[in-house]
C-alpha positions as CSV (number, residue, x, y, z in Angstrom):
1,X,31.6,46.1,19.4
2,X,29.6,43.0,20.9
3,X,33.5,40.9,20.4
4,X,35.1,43.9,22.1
5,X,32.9,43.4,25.5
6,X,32.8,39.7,25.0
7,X,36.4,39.4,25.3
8,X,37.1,42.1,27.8
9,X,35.0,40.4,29.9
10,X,36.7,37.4,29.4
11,X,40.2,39.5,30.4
12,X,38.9,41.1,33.2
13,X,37.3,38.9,35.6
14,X,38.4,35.2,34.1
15,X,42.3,36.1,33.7
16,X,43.2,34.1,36.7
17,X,43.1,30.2,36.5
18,X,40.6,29.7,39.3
19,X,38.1,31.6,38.0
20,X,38.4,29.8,34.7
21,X,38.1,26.4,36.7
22,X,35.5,27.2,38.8
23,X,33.3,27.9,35.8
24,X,34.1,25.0,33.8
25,X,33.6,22.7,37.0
26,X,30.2,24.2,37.4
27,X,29.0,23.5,33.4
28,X,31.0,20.4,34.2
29,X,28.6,19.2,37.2
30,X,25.8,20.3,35.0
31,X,25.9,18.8,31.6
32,X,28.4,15.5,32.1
33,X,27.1,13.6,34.3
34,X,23.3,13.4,32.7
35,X,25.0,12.7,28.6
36,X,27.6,10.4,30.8
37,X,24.2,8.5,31.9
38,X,22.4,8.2,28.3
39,X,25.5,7.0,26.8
40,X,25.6,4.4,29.6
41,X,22.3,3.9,28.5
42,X,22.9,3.8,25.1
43,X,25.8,1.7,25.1
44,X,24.1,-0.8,27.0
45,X,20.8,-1.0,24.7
46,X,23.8,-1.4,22.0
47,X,25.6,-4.5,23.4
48,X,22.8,-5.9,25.3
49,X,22.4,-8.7,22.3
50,X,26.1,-9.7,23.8
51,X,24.4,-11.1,27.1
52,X,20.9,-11.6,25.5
53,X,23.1,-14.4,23.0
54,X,23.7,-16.6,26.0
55,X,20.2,-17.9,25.7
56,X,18.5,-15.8,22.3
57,X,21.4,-17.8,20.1
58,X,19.7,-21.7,20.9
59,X,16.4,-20.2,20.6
60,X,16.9,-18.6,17.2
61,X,19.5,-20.8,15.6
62,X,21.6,-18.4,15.5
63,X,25.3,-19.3,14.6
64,X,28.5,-17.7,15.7
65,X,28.5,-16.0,12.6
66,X,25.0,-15.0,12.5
67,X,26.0,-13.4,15.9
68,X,28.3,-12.1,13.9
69,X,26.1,-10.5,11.7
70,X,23.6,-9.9,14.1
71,X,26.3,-7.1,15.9
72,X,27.1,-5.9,12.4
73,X,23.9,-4.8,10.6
74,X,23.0,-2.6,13.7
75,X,26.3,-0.2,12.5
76,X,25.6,-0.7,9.0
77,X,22.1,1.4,9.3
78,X,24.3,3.5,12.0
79,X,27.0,4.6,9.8
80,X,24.7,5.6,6.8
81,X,22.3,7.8,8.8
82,X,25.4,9.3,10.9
83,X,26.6,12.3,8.6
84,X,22.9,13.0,8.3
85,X,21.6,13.0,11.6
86,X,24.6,15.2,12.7
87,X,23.2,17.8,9.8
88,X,19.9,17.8,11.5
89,X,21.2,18.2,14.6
90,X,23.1,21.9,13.4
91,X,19.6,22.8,11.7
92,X,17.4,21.6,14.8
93,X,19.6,22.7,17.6
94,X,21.6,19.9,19.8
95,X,18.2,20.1,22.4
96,X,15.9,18.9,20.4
97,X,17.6,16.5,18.4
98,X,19.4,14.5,21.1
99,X,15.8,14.1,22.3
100,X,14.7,12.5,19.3
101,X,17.5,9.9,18.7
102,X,17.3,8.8,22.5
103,X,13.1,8.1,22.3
104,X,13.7,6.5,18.8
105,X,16.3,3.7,19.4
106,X,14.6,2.9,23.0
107,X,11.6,2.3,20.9
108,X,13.5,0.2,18.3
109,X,15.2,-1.6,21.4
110,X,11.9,-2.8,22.4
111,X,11.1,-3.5,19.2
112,X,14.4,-5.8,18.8
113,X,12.2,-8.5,22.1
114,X,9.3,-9.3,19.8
115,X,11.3,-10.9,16.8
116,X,10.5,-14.2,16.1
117,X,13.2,-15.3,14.1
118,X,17.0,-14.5,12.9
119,X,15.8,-11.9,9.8
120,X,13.1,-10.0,12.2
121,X,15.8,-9.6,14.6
122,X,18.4,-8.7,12.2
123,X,15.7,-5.6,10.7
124,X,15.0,-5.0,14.1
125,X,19.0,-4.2,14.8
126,X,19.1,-2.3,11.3
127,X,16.4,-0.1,12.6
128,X,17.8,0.5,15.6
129,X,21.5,1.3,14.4
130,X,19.4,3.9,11.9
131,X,17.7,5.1,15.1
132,X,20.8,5.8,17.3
133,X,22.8,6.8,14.7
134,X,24.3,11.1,15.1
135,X,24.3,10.4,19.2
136,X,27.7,10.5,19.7
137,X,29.0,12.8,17.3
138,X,25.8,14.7,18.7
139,X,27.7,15.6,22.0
140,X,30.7,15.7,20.9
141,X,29.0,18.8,18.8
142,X,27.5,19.7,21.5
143,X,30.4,19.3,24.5
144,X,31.6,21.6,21.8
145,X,29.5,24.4,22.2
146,X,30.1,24.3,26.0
147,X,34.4,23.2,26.4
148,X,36.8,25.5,25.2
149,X,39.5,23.1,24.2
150,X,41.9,22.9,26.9
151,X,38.9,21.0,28.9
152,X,37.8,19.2,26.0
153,X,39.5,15.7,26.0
154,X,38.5,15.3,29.7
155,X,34.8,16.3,29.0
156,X,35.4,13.9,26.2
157,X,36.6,11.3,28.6
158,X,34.0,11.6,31.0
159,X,31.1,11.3,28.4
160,X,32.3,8.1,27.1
161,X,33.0,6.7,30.4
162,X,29.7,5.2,29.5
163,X,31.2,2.4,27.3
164,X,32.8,1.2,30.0
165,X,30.6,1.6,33.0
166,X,27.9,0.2,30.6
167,X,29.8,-3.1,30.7
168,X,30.0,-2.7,34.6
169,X,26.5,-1.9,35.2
170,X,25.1,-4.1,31.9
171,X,26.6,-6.9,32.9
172,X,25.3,-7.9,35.9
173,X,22.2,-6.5,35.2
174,X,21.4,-8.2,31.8
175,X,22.3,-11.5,34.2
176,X,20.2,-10.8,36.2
177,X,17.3,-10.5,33.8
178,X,18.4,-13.3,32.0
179,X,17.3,-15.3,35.2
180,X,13.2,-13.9,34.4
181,X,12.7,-17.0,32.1
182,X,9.0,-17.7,31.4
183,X,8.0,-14.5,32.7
184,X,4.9,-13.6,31.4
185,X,5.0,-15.8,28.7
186,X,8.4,-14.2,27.6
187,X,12.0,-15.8,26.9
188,X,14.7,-14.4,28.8
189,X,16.1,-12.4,26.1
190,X,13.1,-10.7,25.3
191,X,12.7,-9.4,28.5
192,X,16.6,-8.2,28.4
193,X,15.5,-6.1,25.3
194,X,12.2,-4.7,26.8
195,X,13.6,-3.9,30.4
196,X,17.0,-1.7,29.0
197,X,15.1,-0.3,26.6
198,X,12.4,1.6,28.4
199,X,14.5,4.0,30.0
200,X,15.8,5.3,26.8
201,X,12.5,6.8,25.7
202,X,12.3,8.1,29.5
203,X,15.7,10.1,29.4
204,X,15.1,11.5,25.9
205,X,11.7,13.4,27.3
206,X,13.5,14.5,30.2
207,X,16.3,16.2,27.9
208,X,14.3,18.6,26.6
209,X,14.2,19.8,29.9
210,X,17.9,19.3,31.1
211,X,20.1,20.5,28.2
212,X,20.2,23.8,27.0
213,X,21.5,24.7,23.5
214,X,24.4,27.3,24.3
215,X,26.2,28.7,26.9
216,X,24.1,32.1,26.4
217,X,20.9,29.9,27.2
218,X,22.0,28.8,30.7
219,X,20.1,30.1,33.7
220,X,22.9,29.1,36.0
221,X,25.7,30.5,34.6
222,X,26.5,34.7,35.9
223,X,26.9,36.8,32.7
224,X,30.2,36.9,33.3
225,X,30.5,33.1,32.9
226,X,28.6,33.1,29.7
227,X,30.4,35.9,28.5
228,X,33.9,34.1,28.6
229,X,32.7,30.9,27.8
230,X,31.6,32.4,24.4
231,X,34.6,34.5,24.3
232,X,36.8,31.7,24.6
233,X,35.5,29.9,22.3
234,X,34.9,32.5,19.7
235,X,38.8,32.7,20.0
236,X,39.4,29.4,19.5
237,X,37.5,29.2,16.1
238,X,39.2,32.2,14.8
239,X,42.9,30.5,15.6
240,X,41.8,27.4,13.7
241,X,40.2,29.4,10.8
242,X,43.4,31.5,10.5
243,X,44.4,28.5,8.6
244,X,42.2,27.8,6.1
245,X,38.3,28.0,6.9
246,X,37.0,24.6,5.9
247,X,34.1,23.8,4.0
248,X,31.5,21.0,4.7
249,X,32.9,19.1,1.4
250,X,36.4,20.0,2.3
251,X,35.9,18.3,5.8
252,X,34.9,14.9,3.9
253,X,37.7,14.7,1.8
254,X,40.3,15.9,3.7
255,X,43.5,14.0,4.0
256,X,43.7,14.2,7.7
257,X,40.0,13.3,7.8
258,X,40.4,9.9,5.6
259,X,43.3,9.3,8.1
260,X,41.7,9.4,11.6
261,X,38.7,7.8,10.2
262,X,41.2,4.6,8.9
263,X,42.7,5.3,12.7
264,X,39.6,5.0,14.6
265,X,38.1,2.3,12.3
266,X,41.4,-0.3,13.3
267,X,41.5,0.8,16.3
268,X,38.0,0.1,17.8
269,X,37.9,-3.4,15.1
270,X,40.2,-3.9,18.3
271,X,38.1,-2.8,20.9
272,X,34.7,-4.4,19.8
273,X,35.7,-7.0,18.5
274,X,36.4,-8.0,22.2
275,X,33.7,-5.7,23.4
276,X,31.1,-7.8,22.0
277,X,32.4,-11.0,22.5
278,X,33.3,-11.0,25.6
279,X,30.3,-12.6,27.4
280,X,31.0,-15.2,25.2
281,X,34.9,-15.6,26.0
282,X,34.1,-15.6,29.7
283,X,31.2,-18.0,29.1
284,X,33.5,-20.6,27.6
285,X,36.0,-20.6,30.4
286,X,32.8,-23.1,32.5
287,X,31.1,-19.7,34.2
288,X,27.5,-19.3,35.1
289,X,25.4,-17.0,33.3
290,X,25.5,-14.9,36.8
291,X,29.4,-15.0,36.9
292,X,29.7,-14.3,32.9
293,X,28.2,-10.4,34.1
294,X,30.1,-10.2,37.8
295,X,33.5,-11.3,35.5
296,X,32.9,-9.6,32.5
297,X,32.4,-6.2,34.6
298,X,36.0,-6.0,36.1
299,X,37.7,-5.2,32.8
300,X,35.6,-2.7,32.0
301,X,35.7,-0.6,35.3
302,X,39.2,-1.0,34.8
303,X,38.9,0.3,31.5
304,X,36.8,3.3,33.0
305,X,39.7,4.4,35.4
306,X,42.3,4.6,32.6
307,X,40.0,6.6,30.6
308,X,39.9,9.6,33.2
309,X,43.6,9.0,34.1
310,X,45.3,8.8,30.6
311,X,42.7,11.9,29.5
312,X,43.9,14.0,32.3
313,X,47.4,13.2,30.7
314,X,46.8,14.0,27.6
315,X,45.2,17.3,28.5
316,X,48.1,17.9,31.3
317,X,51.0,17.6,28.8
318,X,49.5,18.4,25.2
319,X,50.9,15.6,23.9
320,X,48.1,14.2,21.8
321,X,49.5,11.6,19.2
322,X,51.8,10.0,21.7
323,X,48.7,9.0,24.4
324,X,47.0,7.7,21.4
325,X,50.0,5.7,19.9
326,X,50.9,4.6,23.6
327,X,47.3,3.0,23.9
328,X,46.9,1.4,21.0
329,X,50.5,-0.5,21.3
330,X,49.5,-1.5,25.1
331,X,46.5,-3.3,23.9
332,X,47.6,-4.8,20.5
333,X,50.5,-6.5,22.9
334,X,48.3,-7.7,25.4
335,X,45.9,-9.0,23.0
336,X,48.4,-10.6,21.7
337,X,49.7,-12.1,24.8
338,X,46.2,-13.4,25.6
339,X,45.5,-15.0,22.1
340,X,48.5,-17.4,23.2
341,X,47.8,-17.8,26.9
342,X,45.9,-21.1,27.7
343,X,45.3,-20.9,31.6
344,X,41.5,-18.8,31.8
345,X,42.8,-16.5,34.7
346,X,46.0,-15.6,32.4
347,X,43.2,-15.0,29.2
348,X,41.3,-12.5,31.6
349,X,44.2,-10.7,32.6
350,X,45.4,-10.3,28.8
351,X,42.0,-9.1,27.4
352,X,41.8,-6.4,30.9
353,X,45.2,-5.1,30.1
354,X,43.6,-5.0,26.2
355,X,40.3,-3.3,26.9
356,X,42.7,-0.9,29.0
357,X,44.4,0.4,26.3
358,X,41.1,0.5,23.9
359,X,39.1,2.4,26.4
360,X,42.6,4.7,26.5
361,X,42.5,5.1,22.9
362,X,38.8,5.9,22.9
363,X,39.1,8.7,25.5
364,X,42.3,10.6,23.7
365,X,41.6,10.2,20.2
366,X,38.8,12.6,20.2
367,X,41.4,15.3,21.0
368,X,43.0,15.3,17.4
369,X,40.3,16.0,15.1
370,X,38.9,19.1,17.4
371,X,42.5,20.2,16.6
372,X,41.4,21.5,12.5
373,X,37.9,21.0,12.7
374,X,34.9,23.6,13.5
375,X,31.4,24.6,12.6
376,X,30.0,22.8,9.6
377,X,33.1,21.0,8.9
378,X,33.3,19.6,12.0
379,X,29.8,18.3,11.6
380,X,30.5,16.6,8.6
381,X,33.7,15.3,9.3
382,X,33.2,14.2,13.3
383,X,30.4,12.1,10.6
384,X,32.5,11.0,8.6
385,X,35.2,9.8,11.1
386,X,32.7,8.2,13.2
387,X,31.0,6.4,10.1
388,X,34.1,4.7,9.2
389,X,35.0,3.7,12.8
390,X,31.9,2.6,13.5
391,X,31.8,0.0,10.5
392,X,34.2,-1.6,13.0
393,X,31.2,-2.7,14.9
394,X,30.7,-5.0,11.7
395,X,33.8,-6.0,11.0
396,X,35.2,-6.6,14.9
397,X,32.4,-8.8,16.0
398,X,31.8,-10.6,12.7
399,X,35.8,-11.3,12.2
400,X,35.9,-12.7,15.6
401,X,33.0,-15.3,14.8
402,X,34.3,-16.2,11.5
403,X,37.6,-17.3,12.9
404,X,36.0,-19.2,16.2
405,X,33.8,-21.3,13.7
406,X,36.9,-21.6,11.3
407,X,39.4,-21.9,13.8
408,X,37.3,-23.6,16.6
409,X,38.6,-20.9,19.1
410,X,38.9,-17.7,20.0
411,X,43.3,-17.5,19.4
412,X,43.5,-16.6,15.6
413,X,40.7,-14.2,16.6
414,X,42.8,-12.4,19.2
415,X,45.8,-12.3,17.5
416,X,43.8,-10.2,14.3
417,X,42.7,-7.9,16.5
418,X,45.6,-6.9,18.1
419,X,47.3,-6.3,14.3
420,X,44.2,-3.9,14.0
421,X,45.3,-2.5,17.2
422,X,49.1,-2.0,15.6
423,X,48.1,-0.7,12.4
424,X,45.8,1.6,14.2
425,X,48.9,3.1,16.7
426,X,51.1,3.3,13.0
427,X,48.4,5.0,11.4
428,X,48.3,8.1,14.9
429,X,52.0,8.1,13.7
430,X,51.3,8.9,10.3
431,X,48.5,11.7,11.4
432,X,51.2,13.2,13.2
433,X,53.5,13.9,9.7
434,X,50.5,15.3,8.3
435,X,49.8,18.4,10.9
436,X,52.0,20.5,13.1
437,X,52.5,19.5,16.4
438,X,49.5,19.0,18.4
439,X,51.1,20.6,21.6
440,X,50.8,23.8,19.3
441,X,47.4,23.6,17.8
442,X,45.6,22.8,21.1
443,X,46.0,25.0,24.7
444,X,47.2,22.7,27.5
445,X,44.6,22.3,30.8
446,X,46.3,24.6,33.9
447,X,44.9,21.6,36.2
448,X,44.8,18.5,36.0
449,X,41.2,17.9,36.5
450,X,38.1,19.0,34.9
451,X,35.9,18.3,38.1
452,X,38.7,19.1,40.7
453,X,40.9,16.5,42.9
């Protein structure tokens, strides 16, 4: 009886498109633009040891691959406590869980300015990658509960707009800490880690207060809005279970699991293995530690700008497997193209055109495992897809160093990563022989924009 109303409800009064939009632009306004903000946040308490290396490195004698290693560890505790934290957050509610991960790795952020040497740091990172591990696969539970999925690669999008815009906020803004040298008795590093680290412990008390667990827990939403929210997405579950429900141990050993997670793994070994180093690339071209975080920004807001645009295509034209093959390709050519350009302006143009296509790939690839996965399967195998990728945080950054103090450069480093970048765009190809065609499995957006023109 209670699906009967639901869905007439739905039929009714939210048959037309504009209806439909309307309400999706309002939970749109609501919930993107504050988990858009902590995973700015979060991204920039993540990389900050990128900028914080320009000085912490001499201080600590820490080698380019100690850096290396330093970056890695973090997603080493990260990808163990990932499939766990994201079976918390079903049993705790998205709310309350969210919460704790945000307080927990600003603490450990903090934590990360008072090491005295290499190993403290190093346990420090560990901690923190423990800490903020289940955050993203978090909301993308969570953007779940709210995004039927005809909006979903755009709400997608706009969430991790903060990997970008943390690089074009970060940047200058970790320079410019970097100048408080002496400062209370503190290095310039340490202050980098204690200033971005506060504000993570600030936004995870205020979102207890901000997000709401469900659709049927919103105070600004009209019954009728709630009612086909639910009732779309009630509908979409059903159409994907009319398949084969899937368990929680299917969703971990599941073919087309094991492939996306081998897809987003080579694909962001591309993207951090720049991401990371960049600071350090710009660095060497003779820039100031003031024109490293002004320089090292432009790519990245770049970056931001194709995310939205290539999302709204994806979500426009269905075509799933094509905007993520078409991405990875761009950037494994351009990375290539840099590796063997000598003049710095030509270098800077390369890795831009690189970081376009990552930050493309990262804002479309989320599309394709919402495509078979739901419920408790999606929980563990979001996990499990986000585990494996995120080893890439090891391997990206540590292959990069390896082959600058083998190599005495940073060529060979950029040629590897844009063959992780190709393997990556071979392995969308082989995804694609392994389902039916995407354009079936998931609705097409009537607009072309999730928070209007």
């Amino acid at each position: 009886m209670g699906r009967h109303v639901v869905n007439s409800v739905s039929a009714d009064a939210y048959e037309d498109g504009v209806s439909q939009e309307r309400t999706m632009g309002k939970v749109a306004r609501r919930i993107l633009p504050f988990v858009c903000f902590c995973f700015l946040v979060n991204y920039i308490d993540r990389t900050n040891i990128s900028f914080a290396a320009l000085t912490m490195n001499k201080d600590l004698g820490i080698t380019p691959t100690g850096f290396g290693w330093m970056v890695g560890v973090f997603f080493i505790g990260y990808c163990i406590s990932e499939i766990p934290s994201n079976l918390a957050l079903q049993k705790f509610g998205a709310r309350i869980w969210i919460a704790r991960i945000m307080v927990t790795w600003g603490i450990m952020t903090v934590v990360c300015a008072f090491a005295r040497t290499p190993t403290q740091l190093m346990i420090a990172r560990f901690l923190l990658g423990v800490a903020e591990g289940g955050f993203a696969p978090g909301i993308f539970i969570y953007l779940g509960y709210w995004f039927p999925a005809r909006w979903r690669a755009k709400a997608i999008a706009t969430f991790l707009l903060g990997v970008p815009l943390a690089a074009v906020i970060g940047g200058p803004l970790s320079s410019a800490i970097l100048s408080l040298h002496g400062l209370g008795g503190l290095k310039q590093w340490q202050w980098l880690f204690l200033l971005e680290g506060i504000p993570a412990v600030a936004l995870g008390i205020f979102c207890l207060f901000t997000l709401k667990d469900s659709p049927s827990k919103a105070k600004w939403l009209s019954p009728g809005e709630k009612a086909w929210i639910e009732s779309e997405l009630q509908l979409e579950r059903a159409r994907i279970e009319t398949t084969g429900h899937m368990t929680l141990g299917q969703s971990l050993t599941d073919l087309r699991v094991v492939i996306l997670s081998c897809t987003y793994l080579t694909g962001l070994i591309g993207l951090n293995g720049v991401y990371y180093w960049m600071p350090q690339i710009v660095k060497s071209l003779g820039l100031s530690n003031v024109e490293v975080g002004l320089v090292s920004a432009i790519p990245n807001f770049l970056g931001a700008v194709a995310m939205i645009l290539w999302a709204r295509s994806s979500d426009r034209t269905g075509k799933r497997v094509w905007h993520v093959t078409a991405t990875c390709l761009l950037g494994a050519l351009a990375m290539a193209a840099s590796s063997l350009a000598h003049d710095g302006i030509f270098i800077m143009i390369g890795l831009t055109v690189a970081l376009i296509g990552a930050f493309g790939f990262l804002a479309t690839f989320w599309a394709l495992p919402s495509t078979f996965l739901t419920g408790r399967a999606a929980a563990g195998g979001f996990g499990l897809i986000l585990s494996i990728g995120n080893s890439s945080g090891f391997f990206g950054p540590y292959l990069v160093g390896w082959l600058k103090q083998t190599t005495l450069g940073y060529s060979g480093s950029l040629l590897a990563l844009s063959g992780f970048l190709l393997l990556a765009a071979t392995l969308t190809m082989i995804f694609r022989r392994s389902v039916r065609s995407p354009r079936e499995s998931v609705p097409v957006s009537p607009s072309p924009g999730l928070m209007g023109k």
